[in-house]
C-alpha positions, 0 to 999 in steps of 0.5 A: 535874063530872058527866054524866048521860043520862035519857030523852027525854020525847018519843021513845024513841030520844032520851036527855037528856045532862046536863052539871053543873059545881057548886061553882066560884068566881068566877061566869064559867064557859065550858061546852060538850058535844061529841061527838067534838071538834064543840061541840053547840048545847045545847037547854037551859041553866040559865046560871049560878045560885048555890048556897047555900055562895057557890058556883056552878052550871051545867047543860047539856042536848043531845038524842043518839040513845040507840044513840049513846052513844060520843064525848060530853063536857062541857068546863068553862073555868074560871079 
């Protein structure tokens, strides 16, 4: 699991906060940003795409203010 943040290409003050769960197996996979507890409605979503090793992948995308970087996470429900 990893979580990353790049700069908005739009606006300067937005940064791109990236969630990406790669390696699980089986496929299904429940994933969610959330700041402070609140589920965030992504604005982007790779939904679930194969790796080459019989694997799996995920990516999720939220837009935050980049002075407000405190509170994010990303949850993985996975079996």
């Amino acid at each position: 699991l990893h979580m990353f943040a790049s700069a908005a290409p739009h606006d300067k003050s937005k940064l791109i906060l990236t969630c990406l769960a790669t390696g699980f197996y089986p496929k299904h996979v429940e994933m969610n940003n959330t700041l402070n507890n609140i589920t965030l409605q992504p604005f982007s979503s790779t939904g679930v795409r194969p790796n080459d090793n019989q694997t799996f992948q995920m990516r999720t995308s939220v837009e935050i203010n980049k002075d407000e970087k405190q509170g994010y996470e990303c949850h993985v429900l996975h079996s």
